[in-house]
C-alpha positions in Angstrom: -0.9 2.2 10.4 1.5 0.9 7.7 2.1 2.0 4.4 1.6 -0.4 1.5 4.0 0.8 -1.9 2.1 -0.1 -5.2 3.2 -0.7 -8.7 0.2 -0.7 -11.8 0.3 -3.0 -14.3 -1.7 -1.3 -16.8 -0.5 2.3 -16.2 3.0 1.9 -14.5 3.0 4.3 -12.0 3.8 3.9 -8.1 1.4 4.8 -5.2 1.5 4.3 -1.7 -1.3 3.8 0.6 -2.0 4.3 4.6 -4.2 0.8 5.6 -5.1 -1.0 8.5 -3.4 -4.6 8.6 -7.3 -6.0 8.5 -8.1 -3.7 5.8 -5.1 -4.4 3.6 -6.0 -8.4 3.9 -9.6 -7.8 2.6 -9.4 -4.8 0.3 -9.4 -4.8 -3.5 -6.6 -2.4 -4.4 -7.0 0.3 -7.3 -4.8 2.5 -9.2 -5.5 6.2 -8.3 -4.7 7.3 -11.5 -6.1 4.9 -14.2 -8.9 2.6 -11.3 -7.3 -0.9 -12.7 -6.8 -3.6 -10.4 -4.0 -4.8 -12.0 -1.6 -3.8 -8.8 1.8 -5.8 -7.6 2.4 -5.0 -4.4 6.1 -3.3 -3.7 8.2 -4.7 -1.4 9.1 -1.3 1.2 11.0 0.2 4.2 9.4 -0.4 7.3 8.8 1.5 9.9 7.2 1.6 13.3 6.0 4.3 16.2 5.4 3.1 19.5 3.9 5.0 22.4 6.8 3.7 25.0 10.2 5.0 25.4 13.2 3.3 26.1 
């Protein structure tokens, strides 16, 4: 699953969070800390893990 890198707007810390692709698109996102919805989302390193080998 891919990580999704936060920012608040109200309480200006970072967070990251573990979602599905479908539940990123239709999920309200909260601040752990403060519960505001006030969120940018963070543009990230991305990775992937795939079950072949090459």
């Amino acid at each position: 699953m891919p990580s999704y890198e936060y920012a608040c707007k109200e309480c200006k810390k970072s967070f990251t969070l573990t979602l599905t692709v479908a539940d990123h698109d239709k999920k309200r996102i909260a601040c752990p800390k403060c519960k505001s919805r006030k969120v940018d989302q963070q543009f990230g390193s991305f990775f992937a893990v795939t079950s072949k080998k090459s």
